[in-house]
RODO-2510 file (C-alpha; in nm, 4 decimals, decimal comma):
residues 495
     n   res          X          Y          Z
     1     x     0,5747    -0,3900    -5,5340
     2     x     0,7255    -0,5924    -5,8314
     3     x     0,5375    -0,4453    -6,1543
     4     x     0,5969    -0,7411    -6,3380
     5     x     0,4484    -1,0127    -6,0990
     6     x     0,1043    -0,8325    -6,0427
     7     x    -0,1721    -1,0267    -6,1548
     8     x    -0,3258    -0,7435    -6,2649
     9     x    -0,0763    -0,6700    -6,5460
    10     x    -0,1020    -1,0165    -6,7182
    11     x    -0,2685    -1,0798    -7,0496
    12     x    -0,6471    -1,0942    -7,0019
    13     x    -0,9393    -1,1517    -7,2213
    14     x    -1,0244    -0,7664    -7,2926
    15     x    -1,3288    -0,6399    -7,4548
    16     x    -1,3976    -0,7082    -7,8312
    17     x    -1,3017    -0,3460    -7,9160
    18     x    -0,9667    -0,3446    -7,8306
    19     x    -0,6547    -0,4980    -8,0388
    20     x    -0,3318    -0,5111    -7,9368
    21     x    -0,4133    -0,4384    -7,5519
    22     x    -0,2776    -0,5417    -7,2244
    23     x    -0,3859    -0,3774    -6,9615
    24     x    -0,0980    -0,2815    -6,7505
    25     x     0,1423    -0,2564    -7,0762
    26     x     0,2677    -0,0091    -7,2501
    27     x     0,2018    -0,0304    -7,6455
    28     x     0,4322     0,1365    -7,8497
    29     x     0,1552     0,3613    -8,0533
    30     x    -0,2172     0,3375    -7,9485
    31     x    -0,4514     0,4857    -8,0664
    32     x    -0,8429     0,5556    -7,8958
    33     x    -1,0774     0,5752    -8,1859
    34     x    -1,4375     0,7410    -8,2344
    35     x    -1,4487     0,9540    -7,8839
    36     x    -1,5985     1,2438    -7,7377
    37     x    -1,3313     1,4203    -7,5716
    38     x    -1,3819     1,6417    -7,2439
    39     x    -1,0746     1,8704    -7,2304
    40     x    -0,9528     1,9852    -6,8660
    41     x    -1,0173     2,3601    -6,9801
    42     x    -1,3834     2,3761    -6,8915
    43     x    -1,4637     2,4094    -7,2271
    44     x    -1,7774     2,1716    -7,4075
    45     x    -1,7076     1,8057    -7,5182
    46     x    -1,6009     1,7437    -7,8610
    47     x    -1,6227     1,4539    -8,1384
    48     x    -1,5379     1,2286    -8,3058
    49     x    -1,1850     1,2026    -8,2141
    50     x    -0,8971     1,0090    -8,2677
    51     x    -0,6246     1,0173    -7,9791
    52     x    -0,2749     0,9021    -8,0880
    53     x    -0,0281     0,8206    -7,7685
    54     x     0,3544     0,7605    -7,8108
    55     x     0,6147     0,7248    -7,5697
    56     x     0,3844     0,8009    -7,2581
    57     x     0,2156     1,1363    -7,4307
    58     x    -0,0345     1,2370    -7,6707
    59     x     0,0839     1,2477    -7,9943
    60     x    -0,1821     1,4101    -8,1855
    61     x    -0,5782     1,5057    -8,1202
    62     x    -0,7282     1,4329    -8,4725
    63     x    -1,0724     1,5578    -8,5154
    64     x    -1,2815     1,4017    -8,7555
    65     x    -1,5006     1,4472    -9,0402
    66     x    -1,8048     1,2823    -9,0200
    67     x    -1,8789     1,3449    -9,4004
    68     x    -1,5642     1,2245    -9,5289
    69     x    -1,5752     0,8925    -9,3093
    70     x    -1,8883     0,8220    -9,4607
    71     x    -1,7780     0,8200    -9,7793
    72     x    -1,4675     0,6310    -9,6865
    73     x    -1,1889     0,9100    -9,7850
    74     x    -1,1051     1,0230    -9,4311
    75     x    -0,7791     0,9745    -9,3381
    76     x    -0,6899     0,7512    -8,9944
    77     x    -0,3804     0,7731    -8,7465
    78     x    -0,3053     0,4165    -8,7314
    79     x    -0,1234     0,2037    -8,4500
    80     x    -0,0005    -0,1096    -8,3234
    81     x    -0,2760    -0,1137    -8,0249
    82     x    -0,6438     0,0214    -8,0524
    83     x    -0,9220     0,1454    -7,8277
    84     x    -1,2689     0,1762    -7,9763
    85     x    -1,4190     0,4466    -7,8106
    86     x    -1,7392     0,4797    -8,0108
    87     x    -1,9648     0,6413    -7,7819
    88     x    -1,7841     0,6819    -7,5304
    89     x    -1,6069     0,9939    -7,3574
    90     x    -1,2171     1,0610    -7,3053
    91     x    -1,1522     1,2833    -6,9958
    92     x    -0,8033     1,3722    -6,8862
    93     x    -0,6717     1,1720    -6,5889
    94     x    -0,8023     1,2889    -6,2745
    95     x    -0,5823     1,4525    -6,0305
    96     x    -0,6303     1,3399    -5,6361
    97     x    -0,4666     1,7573    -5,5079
    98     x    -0,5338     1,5500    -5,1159
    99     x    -0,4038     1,2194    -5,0550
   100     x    -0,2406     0,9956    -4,8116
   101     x    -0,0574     0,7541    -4,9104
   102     x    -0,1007     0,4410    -4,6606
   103     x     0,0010     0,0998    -4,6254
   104     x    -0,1229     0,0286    -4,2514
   105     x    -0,4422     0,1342    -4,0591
   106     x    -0,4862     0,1595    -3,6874
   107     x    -0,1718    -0,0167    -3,6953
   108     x    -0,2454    -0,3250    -3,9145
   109     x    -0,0906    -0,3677    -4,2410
   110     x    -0,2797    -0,3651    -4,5685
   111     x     0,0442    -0,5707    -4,7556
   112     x     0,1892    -0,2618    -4,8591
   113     x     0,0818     0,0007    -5,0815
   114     x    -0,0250    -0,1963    -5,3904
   115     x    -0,4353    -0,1395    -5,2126
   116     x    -0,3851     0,1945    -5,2259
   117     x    -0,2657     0,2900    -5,5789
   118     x    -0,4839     0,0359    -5,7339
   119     x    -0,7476     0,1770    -5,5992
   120     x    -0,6328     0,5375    -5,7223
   121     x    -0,5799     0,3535    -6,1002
   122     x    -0,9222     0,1931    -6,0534
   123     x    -1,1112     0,5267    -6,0249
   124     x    -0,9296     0,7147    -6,2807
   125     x    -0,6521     0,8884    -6,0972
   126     x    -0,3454     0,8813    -6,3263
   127     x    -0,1474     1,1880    -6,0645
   128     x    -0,1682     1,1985    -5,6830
   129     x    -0,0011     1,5092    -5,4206
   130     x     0,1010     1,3373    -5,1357
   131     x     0,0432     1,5548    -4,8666
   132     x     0,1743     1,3772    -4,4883
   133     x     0,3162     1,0521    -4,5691
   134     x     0,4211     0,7872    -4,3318
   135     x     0,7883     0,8070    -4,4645
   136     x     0,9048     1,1048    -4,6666
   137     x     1,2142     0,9379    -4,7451
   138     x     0,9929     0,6337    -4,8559
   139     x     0,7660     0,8659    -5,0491
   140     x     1,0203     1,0126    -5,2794
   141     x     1,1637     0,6935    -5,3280
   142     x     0,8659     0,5616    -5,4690
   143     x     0,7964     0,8774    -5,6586
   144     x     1,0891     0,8081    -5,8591
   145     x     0,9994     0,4465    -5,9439
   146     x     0,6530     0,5252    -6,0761
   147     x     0,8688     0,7583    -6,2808
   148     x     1,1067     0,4931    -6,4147
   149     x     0,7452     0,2726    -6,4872
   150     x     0,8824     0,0355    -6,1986
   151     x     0,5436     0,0448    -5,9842
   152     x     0,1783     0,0660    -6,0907
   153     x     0,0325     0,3347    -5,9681
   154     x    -0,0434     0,7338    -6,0592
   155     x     0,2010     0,9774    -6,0815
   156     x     0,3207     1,0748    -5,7136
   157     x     0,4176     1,4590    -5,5932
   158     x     0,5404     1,4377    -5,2216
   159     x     0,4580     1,7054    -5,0354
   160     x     0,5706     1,5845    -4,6562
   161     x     0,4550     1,7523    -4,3338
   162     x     0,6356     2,0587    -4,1802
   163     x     0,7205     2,0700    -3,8032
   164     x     0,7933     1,8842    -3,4994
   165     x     0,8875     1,9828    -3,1333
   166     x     1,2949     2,0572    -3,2500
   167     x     1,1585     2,3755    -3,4662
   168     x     1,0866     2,6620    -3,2223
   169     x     1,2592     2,9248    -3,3881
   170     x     1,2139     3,0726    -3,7296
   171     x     1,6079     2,9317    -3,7593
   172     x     1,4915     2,5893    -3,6894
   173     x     1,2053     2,6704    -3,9468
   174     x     1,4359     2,7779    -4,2386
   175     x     1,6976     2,5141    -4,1384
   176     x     1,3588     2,1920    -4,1448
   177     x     1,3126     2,3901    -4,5018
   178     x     1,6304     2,3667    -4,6499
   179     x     1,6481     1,9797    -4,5161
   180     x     1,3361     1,8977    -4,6912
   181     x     1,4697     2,0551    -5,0662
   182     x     1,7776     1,8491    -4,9891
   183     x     1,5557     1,4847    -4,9550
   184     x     1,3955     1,6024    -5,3237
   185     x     1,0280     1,6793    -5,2565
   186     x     0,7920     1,8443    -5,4774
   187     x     0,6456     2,0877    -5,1971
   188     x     0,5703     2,1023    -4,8103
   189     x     0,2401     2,0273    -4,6458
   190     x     0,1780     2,3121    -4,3126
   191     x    -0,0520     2,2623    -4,0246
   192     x    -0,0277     2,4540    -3,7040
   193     x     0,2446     2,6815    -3,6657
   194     x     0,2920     3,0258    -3,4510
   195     x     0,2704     3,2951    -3,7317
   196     x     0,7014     3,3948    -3,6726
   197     x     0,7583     2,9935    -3,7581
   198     x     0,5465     3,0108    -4,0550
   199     x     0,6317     3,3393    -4,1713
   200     x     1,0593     3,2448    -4,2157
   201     x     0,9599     2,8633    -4,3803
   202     x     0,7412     3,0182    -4,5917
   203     x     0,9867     3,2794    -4,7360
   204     x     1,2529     2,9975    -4,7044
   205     x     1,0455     2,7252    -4,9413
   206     x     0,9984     3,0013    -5,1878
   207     x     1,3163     3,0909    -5,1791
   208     x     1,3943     2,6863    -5,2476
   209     x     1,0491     2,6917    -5,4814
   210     x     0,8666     2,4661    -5,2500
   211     x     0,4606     2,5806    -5,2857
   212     x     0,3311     2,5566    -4,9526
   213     x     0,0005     2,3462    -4,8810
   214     x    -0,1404     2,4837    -4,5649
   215     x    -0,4598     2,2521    -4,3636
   216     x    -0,5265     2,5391    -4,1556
   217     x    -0,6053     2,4846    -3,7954
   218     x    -0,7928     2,6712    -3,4541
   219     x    -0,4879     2,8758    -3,4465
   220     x    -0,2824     3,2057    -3,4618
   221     x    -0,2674     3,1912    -3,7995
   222     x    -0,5784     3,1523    -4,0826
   223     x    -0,6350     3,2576    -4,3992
   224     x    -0,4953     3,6584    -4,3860
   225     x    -0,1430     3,4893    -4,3016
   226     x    -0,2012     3,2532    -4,6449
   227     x    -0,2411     3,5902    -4,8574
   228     x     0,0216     3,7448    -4,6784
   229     x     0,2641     3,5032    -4,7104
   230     x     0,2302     3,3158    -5,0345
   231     x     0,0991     2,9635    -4,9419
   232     x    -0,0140     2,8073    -5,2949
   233     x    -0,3119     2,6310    -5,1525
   234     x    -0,5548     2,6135    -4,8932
   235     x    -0,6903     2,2780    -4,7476
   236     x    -1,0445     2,2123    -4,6104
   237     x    -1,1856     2,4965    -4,4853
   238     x    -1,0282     2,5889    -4,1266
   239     x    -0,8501     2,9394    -4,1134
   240     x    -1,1109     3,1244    -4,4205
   241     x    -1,4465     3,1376    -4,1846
   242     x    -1,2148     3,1807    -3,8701
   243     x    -1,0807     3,4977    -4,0568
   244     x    -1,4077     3,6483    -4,1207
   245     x    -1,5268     3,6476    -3,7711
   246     x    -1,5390     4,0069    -3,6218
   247     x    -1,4494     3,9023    -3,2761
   248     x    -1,1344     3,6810    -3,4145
   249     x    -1,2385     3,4099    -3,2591
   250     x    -1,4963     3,1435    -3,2453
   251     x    -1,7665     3,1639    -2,9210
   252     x    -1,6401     2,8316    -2,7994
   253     x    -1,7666     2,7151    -2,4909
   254     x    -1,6007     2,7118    -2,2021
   255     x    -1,5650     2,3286    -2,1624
   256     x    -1,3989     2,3059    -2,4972
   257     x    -1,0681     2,1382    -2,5952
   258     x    -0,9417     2,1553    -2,9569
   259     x    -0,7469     1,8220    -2,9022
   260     x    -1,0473     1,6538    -2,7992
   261     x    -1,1959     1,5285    -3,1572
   262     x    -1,5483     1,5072    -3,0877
   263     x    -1,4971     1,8691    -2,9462
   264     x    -1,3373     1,9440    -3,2371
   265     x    -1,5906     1,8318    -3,5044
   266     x    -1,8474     1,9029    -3,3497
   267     x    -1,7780     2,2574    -3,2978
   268     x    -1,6458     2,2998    -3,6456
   269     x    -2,0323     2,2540    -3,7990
   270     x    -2,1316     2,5868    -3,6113
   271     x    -1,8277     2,7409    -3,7523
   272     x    -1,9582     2,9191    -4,0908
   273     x    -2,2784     3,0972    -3,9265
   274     x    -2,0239     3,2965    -3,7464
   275     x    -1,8546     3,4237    -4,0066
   276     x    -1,9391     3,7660    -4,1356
   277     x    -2,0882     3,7601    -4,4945
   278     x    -1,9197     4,1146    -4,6263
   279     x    -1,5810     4,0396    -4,4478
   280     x    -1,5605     3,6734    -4,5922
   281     x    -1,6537     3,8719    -4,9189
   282     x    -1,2756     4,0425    -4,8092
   283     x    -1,1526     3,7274    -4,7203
   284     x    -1,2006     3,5574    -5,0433
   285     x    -1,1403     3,8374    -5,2522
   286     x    -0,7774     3,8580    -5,1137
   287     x    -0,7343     3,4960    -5,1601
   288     x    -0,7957     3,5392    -5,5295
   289     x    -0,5460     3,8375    -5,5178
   290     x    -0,2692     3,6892    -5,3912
   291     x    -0,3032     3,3605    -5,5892
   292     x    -0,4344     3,1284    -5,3034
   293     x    -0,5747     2,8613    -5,4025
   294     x    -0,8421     2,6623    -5,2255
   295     x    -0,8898     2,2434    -5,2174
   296     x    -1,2154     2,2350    -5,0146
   297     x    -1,2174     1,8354    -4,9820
   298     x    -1,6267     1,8526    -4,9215
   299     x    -1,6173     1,4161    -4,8670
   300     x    -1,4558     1,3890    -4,6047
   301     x    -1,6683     1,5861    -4,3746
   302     x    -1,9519     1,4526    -4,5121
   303     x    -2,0193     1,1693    -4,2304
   304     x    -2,0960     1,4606    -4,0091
   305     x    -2,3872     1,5642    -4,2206
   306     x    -2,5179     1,1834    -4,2734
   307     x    -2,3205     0,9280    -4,0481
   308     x    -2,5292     0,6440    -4,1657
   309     x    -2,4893     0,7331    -4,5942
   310     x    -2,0769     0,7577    -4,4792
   311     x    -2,1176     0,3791    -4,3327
   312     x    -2,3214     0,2195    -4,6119
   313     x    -2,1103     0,2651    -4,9150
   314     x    -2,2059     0,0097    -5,1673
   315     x    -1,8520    -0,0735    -5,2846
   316     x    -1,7751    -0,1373    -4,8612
   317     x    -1,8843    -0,4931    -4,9024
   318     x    -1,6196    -0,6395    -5,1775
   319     x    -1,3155    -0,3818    -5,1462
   320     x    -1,2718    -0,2104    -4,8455
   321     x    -0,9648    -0,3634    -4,6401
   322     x    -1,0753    -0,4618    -4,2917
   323     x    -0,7417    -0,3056    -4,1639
   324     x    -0,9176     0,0453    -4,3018
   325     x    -1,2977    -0,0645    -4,1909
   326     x    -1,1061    -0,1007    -3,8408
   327     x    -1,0049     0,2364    -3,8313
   328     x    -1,2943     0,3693    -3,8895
   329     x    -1,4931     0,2335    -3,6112
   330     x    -1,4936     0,5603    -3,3365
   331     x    -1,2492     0,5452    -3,1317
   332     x    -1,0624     0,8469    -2,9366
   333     x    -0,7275     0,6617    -3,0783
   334     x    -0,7937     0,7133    -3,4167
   335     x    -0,7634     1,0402    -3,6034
   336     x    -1,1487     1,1300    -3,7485
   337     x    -1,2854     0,8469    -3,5323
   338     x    -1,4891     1,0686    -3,3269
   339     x    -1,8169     0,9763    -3,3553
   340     x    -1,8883     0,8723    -3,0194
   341     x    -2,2005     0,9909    -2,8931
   342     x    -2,3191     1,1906    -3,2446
   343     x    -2,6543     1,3447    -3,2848
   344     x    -2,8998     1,4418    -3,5177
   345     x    -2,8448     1,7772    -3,3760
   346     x    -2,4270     1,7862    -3,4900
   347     x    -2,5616     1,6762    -3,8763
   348     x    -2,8695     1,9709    -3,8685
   349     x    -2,5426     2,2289    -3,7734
   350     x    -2,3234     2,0269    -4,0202
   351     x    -2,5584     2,0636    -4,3415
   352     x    -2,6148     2,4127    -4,2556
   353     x    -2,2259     2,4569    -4,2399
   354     x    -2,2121     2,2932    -4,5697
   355     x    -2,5042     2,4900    -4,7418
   356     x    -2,2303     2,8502    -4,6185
   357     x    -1,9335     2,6352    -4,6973
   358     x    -2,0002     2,5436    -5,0400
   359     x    -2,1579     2,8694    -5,1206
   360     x    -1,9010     3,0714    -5,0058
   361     x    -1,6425     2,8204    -5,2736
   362     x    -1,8866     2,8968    -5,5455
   363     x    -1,8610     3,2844    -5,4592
   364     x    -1,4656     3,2605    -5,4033
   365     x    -1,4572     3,0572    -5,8114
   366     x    -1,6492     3,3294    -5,9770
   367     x    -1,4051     3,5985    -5,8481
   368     x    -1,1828     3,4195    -6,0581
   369     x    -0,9689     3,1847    -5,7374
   370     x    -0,8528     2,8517    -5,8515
   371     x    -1,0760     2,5493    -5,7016
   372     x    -0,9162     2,1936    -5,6614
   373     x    -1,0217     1,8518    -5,5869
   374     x    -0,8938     1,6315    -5,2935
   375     x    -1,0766     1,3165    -5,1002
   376     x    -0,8548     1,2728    -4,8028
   377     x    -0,9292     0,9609    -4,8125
   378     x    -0,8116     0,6758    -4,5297
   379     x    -1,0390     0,8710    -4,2420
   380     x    -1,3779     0,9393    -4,1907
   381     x    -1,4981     0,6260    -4,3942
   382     x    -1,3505     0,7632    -4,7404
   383     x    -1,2046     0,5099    -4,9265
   384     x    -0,8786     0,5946    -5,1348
   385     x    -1,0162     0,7358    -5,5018
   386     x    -1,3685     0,6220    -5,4535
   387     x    -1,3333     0,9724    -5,2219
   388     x    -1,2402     1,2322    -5,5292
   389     x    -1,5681     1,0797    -5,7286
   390     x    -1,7240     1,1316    -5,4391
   391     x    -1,6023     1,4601    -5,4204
   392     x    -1,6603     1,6062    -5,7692
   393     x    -2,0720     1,5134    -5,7231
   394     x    -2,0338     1,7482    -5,4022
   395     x    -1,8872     2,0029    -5,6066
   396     x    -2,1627     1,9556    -5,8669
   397     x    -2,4003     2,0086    -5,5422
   398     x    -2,2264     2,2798    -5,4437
   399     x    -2,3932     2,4143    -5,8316
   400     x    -2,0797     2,3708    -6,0595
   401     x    -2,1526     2,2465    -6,3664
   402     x    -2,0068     1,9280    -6,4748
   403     x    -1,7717     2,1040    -6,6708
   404     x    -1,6389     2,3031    -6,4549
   405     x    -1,6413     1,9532    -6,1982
   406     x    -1,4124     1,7919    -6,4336
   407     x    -1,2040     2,0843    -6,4533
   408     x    -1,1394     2,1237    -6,1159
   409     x    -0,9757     1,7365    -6,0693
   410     x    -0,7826     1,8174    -6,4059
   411     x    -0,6676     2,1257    -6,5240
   412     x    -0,7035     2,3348    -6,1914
   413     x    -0,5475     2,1016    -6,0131
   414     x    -0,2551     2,0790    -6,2830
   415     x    -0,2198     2,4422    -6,2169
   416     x    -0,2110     2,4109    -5,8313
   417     x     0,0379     2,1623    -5,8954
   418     x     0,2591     2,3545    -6,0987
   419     x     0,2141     2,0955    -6,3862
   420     x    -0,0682     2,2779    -6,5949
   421     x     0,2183     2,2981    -6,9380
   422     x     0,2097     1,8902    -6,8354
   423     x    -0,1224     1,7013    -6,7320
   424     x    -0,4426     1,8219    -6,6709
   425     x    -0,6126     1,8343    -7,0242
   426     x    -0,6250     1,6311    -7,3375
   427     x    -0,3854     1,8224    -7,5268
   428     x    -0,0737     1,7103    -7,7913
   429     x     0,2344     1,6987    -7,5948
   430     x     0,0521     1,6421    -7,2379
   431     x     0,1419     1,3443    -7,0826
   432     x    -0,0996     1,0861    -7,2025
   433     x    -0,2941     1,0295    -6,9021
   434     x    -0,6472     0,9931    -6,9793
   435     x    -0,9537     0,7834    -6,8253
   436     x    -1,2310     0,6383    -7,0792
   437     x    -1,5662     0,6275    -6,9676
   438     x    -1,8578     0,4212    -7,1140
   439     x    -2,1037     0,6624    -7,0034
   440     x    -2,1748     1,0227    -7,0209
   441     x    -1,9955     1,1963    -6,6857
   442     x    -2,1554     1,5762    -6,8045
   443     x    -2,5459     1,3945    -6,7263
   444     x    -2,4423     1,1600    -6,4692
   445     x    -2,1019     1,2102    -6,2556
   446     x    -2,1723     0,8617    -6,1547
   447     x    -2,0180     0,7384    -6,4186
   448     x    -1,7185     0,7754    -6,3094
   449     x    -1,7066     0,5152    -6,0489
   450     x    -1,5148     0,1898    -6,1184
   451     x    -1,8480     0,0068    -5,9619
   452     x    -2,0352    -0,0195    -6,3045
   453     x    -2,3822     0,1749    -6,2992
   454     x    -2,7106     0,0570    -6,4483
   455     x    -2,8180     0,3460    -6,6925
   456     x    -3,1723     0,3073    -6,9555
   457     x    -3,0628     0,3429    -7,2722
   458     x    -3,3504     0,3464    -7,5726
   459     x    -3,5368     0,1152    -7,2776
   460     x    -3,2579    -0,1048    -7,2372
   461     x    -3,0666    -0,1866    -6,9015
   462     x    -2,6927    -0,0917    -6,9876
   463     x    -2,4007    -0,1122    -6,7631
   464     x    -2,1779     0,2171    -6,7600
   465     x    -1,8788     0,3358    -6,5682
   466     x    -1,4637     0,3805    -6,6077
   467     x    -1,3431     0,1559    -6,8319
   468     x    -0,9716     0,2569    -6,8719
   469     x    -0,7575     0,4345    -6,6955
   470     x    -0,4363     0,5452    -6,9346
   471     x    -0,1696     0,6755    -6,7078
   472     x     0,1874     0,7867    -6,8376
   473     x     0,0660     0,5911    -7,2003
   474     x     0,0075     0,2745    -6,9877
   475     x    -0,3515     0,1457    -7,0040
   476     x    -0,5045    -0,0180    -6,7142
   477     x    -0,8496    -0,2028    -6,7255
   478     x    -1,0552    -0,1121    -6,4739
   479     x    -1,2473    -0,4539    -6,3864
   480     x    -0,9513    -0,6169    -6,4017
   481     x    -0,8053    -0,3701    -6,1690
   482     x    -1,0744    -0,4441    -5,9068
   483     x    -1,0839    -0,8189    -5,9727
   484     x    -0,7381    -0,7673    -5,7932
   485     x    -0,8729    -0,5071    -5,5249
   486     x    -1,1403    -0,7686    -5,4310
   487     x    -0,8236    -1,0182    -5,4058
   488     x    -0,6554    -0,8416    -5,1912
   489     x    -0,9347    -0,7731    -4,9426
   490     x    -1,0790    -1,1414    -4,9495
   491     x    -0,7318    -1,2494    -4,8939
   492     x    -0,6865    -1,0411    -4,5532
   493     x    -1,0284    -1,1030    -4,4687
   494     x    -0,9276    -1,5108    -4,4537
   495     x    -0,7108    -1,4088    -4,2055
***
């Protein structure tokens, strides 16, 4: 994708409270006026403030004194470029911990990957772990052109998958490590693996410093392994209930096959009631111990729950690319396409399993684990970044507060990352990646969508929702951003 020739990054007519803006180019000092900053610490919003960005970071965090400005002596960090951010609120850039990054769907292109990282920019992610890409090569190449500011797009950590049928040794294990550190990646995605494999690749990648994501399946390994072995994060849900099940094993029955999908899913939604409460207590506890963190990606399981909320997405209509709607559709073929022949009775079991599920991520936080956010998006009708918004209101459902939501998609995930001295928080000397948000995302998460919300304001209809998106001191605006979503999608729809 040629930066320079995207439509998107060509002057526009911007709102009247900017000067000095491009969206899509990077000033050389800007400063956001008047806002009320959320940090990514958890801690309660804050302003006025005055956020100065140079050379892709924060600068300075200049609170200010209302007293003073009203008599006109307070002093100002000026700039060549200005946001006014009067009433507005300044989060730091959200971090998508679960991505794929994709450029075809059921094997139809979507012209690349310029969809897919607008759509990250467009809903406020500024960094993005990359955790089973189509090409690792391709991945790390791109990684180091968003780097250089060749491509639009977030900030990319490439964490490929692990295996394949030529590792069946814990040789072939170290040797598949060693390979990967060699191509440059940040880290090393695990799925199923016989507990000698993973044992040697794990001790290899830390060896190498490779953290170790780990989407747990129905197999000899779950979540005791994790602890024992060091794995940084945990993804979805798989391998914690499984290890709190006194038996050891689920009470499948006896026609079940793990490869068959609607088997699979199905199944999973009776998988929390068999866990047992005071050894999941164990379970989690131990996680928290030994530094495992968990990414529970709540949206994209939530079509089991409510098929027909998962199909009706409002923002379906204008941007999503008929290459993705296609894969959606069930179909054995397609992986998370297994809706064929769902009932009322699989989303009763599924919202119990959620109602356990998200309880038990509450419980595992206030032990003092590490929670993350991740959409998974490109299955299971989530859409790429409209999937972590999506996600943080489930956490909020789950009964974090807001605060703690925004945390987990900033600094926590900065910290699962390995970049919390970096992004994550509005901070001097952070990279200056920051979303701005005409709206307040503590009352209504909402907000946070690029799909502008009607809000009452002293009885009047106002619009609210993103507005910018700042990533690596480069500010994109959002509509104009979409404009160029909807583009793309009416242009492969006329074909």
């Amino acid at each position: 994708m040629r930066r320079l020739a995207l439509a998107l990054l060509l002057p526009v007519a911007l709102a009247a409270q900017t000067k000095g803006v491009t969206s899509g180019q990077k000033p050389q000092r800007l400063v956001i006026r008047n806002a009320t900053m959320v940090d990514g610490n958890g801690t309660p919003a804050r302003g006025p403030v005055d956020i100065v960005i140079e050379n892709g970071r924060i600068a300075d965090v200049v609170t200010l004194d209302p007293v003073a400005m009203r008599r006109g002596d307070g002093r100002r960090p000026t700039g060549d470029a200005q946001i006014d951010a009067t009433g507005k609120f300044v989060l730091p850039g959200l971090i998508n911990a679960h991505t794929h990054m994709q450029s075809n769907r059921s094997g139809q292109s979507m012209g690349g990957f310029e969809y897919y990282m607008l759509l990250q920019l467009a809903n406020g992610i500024t960094t993005v772990r990359e955790v089973g890409a189509e090409d690792e090569a391709q991945s790390v190449a791109m990684r180091d052109r968003q780097a250089r500011g060749e491509l639009a797009g977030p900030r990319i950590l490439v964490y490929p998958m692990f295996g394949g049928a030529r590792i069946r040794t814990p040789a072939d294990a170290r040797a598949r490590v060693q390979a990967m550190k060699k191509l440059g990646v940040d880290g090393i995605k695990i799925t199923g693996l016989d507990r000698d494999i993973m044992q040697a690749m794990e001790d290899e990648a830390h060896k190498l410093g490779l953290p170790i994501a780990h989407h747990v399946g129905v197999e000899e390994t779950n979540a005791w392994d994790d602890i024992a072995f060091g794995t940084r994060s945990i993804e979805h849900w798989y391998g914690i209930p499984d290890a709190a099940i006194l038996d050891g094993r689920q009470h499948f029955p006896s026609d079940y096959n793990y490869l068959d999908e609607t088997d699979r899913f199905r199944w999973a939604g009776r998988l929390w009631r068999e866990a047992d409460p005071a050894r999941l207590d164990s379970v989690l506890t131990a996680m928290v111990r030994a530094n495992v963190a968990w990414v529970p990606t709540f949206d994209i399981y939530e079509a089991s729950r409510d098929l027909q909320r998962a199909q009706t997405q409002p923002w379906f209509r204008d941007l999503l690319h008929p290459s993705l709607a296609n894969y959606f559709k069930p179909d054995p073929a397609n992986h998370g396409s297994y809706f064929i022949g769902w009932s009322s009775t699989d989303e009763v079991f599924w919202k119990e399993n959620y109602r356990i599920w998200m309880a038990a991520v509450r419980a595992f936080e206030r032990k003092g684990g590490t929670v993350g956010c991740g959409d998974d998006a490109g299955f299971i009708y989530q859409m790429y970044g409209y999937g972590l918004i999506r996600e943080m209101e489930l956490h909020a459902e789950a009964g974090f507060h807001p605060l703690k939501v925004i945390e987990h998609c900033t600094g926590n995930n900065a910290k699962i990352l390995g970049r919390d001295q970096e992004i994550g928080r509005v901070r001097a000397g952070w990279a200056a990646d920051l979303i701005i948000v005409d709206g307040n995302p503590l009352e209504d998460l909402k907000t946070l969508y690029p799909t502008n919300q009607v809000q009452l304001r002293d009885g009047k209809e106002v619009r609210a929702g993103l507005e910018w998106t700042i990533a690596g001191g480069v500010p994109y605006h959002v509509p104009t951003l979409t404009a160029r979503i909807k583009q793309i999608v009416d242009a492969a729809k006329s074909k």
